[in-house]
C-alpha positions in Angstrom: 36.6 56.7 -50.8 36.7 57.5 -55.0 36.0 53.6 -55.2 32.4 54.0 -53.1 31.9 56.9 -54.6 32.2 55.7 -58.3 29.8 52.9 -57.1 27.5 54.8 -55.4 26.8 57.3 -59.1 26.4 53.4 -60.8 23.8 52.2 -58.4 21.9 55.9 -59.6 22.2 55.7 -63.1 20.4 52.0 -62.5 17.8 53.8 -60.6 16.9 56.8 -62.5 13.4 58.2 -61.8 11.2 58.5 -65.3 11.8 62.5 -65.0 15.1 61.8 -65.0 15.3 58.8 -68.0 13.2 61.0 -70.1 15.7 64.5 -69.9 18.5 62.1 -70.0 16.8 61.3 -73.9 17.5 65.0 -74.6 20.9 64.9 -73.3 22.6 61.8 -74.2 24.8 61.2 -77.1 25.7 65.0 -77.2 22.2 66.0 -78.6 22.3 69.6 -77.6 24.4 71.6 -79.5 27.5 68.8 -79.9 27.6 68.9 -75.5 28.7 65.9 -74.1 26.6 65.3 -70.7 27.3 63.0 -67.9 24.3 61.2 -66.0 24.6 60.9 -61.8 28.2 62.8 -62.3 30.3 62.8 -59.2 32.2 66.7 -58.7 33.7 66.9 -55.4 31.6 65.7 -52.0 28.3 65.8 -54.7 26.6 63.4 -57.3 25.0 65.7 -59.6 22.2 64.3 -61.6 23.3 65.4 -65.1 26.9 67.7 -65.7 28.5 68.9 -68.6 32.0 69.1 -67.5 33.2 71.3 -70.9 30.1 73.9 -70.1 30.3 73.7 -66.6 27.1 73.3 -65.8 24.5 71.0 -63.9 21.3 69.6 -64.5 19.1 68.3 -61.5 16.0 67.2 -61.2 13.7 67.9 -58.1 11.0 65.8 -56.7 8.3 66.8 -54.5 10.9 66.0 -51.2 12.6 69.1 -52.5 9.8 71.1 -51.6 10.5 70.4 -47.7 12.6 73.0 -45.7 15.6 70.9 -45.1 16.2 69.8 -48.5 15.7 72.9 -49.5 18.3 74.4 -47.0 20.6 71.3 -48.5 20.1 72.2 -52.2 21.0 75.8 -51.2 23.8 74.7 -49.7 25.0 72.2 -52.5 24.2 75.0 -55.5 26.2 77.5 -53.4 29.2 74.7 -53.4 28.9 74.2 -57.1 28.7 77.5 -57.8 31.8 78.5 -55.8 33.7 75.7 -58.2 32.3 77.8 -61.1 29.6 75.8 -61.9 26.3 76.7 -63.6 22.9 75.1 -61.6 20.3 74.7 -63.5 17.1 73.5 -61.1 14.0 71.8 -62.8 10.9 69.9 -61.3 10.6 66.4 -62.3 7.0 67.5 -62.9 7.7 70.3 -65.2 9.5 67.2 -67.3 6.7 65.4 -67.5 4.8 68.0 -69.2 7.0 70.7 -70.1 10.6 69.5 -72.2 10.5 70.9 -75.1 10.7 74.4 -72.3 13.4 72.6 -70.4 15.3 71.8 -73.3 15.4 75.5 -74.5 16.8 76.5 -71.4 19.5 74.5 -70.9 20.4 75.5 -74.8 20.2 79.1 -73.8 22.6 78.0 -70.8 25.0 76.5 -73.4 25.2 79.1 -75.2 26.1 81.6 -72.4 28.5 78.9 -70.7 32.1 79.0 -71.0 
């Protein structure tokens, strides 16, 4: 199950929306304040899109399907989840991305600074 797992977070990272290639910019290579990110990191029964395991805390990054009332219902579902491991969810729109980082950016650093 870890095996298909592991795969299944590989065939993501090859598949990364642009929202998602463009945050990753601002979070690879432990550009925000020294924090070392993860891209489509498995933690438990989830895949999240971007983790800092040291911070606790996860990144995703919603299309427009996550407007819909069952992924919706799923997200709250999944946040609760992480958030019961003591994790930190951090929700942005792949939209908001596009036209807003630099915003984005500050707060996940305000996040980091909070975080564990």
């Amino acid at each position: 199950m870890a095996a298909i797992f592991t795969q299944r977070a590989r065939s993501l990272r090859r598949r990364q929306t642009p929202s998602e290639t463009k945050l990753w910019q601002h979070l690879r290579a432990k550009r925000l304040n020294g924090v070392k990110f993860f891209r489509q990191y498995p933690v438990g029964p989830y895949i999240a899109d971007f983790a800092a395991p040291g911070k606790r805390l996860i990144i995703e990054v919603d299309g427009g399907g996550h407007a819909m009332p069952s992924q919706q219902k799923y997200d709250a579902e999944r946040d609760a989840w992480f958030q019961a491991q003591d994790w930190k969810v951090i929700r942005v729109w792949s939209n908001e991305v596009e036209t807003n980082i630099e915003g984005i950016v500050e707060t996940i650093l305000a996040q980091l600074t909070r975080s564990k």
